[in-house]
N, C-alpha and C positions, 0 to 999 in steps of 0.2 A: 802418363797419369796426370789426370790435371784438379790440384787441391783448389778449392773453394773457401776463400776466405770470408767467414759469413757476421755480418752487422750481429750487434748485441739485439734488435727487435726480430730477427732470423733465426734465432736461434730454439724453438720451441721443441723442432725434431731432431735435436742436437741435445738435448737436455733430455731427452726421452729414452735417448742414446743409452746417453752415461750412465740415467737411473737403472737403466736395466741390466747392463754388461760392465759400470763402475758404479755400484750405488755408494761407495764411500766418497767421490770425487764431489766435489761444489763449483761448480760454473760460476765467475764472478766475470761482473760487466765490464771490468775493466782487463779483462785477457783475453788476447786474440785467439780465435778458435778456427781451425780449417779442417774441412772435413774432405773424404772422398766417398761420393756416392759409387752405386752399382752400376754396371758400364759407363762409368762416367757422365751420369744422366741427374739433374738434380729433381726429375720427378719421382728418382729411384730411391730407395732407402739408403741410408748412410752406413756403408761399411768400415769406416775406417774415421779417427779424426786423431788430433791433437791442436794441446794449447799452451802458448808463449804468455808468460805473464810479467809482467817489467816488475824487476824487483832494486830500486833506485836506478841507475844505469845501465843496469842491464838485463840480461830474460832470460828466465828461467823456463824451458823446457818441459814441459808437464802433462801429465794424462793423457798418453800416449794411447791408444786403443785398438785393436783391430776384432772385428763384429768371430765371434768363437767362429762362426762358420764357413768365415772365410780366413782363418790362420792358416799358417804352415802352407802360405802358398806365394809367399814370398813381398805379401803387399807391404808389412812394417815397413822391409828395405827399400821398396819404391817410395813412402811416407819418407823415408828419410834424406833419400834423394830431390825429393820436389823440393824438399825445408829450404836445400844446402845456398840455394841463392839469400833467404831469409837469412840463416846464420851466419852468412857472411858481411852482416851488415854492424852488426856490431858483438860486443862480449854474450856469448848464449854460455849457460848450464845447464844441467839437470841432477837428479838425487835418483842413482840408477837401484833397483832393486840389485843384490849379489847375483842372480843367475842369468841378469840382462846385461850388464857389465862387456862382456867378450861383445855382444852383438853392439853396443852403445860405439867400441874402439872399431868395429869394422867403418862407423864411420864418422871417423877423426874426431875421438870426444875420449880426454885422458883423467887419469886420476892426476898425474905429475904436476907440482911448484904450488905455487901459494894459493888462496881462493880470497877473494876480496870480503871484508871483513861483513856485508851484508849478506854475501850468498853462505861464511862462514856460522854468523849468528843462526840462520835460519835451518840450516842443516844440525846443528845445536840442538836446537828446541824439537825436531823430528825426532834426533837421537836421545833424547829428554823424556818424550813421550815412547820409547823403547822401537823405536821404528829403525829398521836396520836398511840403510840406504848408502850407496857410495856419492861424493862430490864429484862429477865430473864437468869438463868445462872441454867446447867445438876449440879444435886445435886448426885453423884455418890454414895452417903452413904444417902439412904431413910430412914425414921424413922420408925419403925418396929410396 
């Protein structure tokens, strides 16, 4: 599966995406956004994306998406797969919804030890705004 990491002036049918299948999410210029088209083809429509957004040092994990019509056919876990070279580059989170949680740990991303006091504050003001989200942070060293 091969993700496509696409420029902030590329992004039009990426943002068309999200309005339709995330209309709460907000695409901002300054977050990488990779998507995966249908057959792997970029003249095809986008079934799949996600976006890393640096949040001081490190990235946060975000809007995760796969197209309703192609779920439950195991594309997330290939998105997650492609990332793992990505998240190995430096400190990655995310703010798991409660019933994505189990699938977030299938791949090496825990609730367990401290959160750094930026990804802390920000998951804060989520839970501020009554948004029920877990911290999780890529555990690059899985226990065997």
């Amino acid at each position: 599966m091969t993700l496509y990491w696409l420029d902030p002036s590329m992004r039009q049918q990426a943002f068309i995406f999200y309005k339709r299948y995330m209309p709460h999410a907000r695409l901002r210029k300054k977050e990488r956004l990779a998507v995966k088209y249908f057959n792997d083809n970029p003249q095809q429509p986008i079934i799949a994306a996600v976006r890393l957004r640096a949040i001081g040092p490190y990235q946060l994990l975000t809007g995760m998406l796969v197209h309703p019509d192609h779920r439950n056919q195991g594309l997330a876990h290939h998105l997650m797969r492609s990332l793992s070279p990505e998240l190995n580059t430096c400190a990655h989170f995310l703010f798991a919804l409660p019933e994505l949680e189990p699938f977030y740990r299938q791949h090496q991303f825990s609730t367990e030890g401290v959160f750094p006091v930026e990804i802390a504050q920000l998951h804060r003001r989520y839970f501020n705004q009554g948004k029920s989200l877990t911290p999780m942070y890529f555990n690059n060293q899985p226990d065997d």
